[in-house]
N, C-alpha and C positions, 0 to 999 in steps of 0.2 A: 122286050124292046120298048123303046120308049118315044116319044116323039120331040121334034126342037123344041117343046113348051113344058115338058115334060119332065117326070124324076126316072130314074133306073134305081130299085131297091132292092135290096135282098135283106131280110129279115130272119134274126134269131129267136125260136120262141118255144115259149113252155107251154103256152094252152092255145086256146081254139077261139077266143071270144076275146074283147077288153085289151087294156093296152098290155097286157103280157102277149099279146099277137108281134106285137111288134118293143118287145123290152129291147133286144138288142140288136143296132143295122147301121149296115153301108149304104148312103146314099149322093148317089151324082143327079144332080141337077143342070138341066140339058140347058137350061134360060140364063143362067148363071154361072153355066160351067164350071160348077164347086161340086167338092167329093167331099160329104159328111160321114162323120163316125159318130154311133149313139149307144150305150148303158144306159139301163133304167130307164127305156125313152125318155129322155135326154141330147140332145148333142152334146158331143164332148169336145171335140174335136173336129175341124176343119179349114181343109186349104180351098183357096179362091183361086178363081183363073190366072193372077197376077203368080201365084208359088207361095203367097202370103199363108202361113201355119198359125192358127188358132188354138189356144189347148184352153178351154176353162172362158173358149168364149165363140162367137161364131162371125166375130169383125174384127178380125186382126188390123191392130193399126202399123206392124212392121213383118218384117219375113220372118220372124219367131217370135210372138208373144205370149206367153203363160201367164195365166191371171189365178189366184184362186190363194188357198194359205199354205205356206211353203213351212216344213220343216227340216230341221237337219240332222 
């Protein structure tokens, strides 16, 4: 549990020390009300309180924005 200032995290991990502790995680942010998603500690992905969806960024400037190099 976390507090209103606070994060809630749950972490994916392959070791014990360093940032492979936390390579892969879900994280809501109680201050900001946003639920982030991270690989390779990284954010990948995140929506804001608004419903606003982030992919390749973590400030969406509309309710779907994908930023990053697209192939087809």
């Amino acid at each position: 549990m976390a507090g209103a200032s606070n994060t809630g995290n749950i972490f994916f991990s392959d070791a014990t020390s360093g940032s492979g502790e936390s390579d892969g995680y879900i994280q809501y942010s109680h201050s900001n009300q946003s639920l982030s998603f991270g690989t390779a500690t990284d954010a990948r992905m995140k929506i804001d309180s608004s419903g606003r969806v982030g992919i390749g960024t973590t400030s969406a400037d509309s309710k779907l924005d994908i930023r990053g190099t697209t192939q087809i």
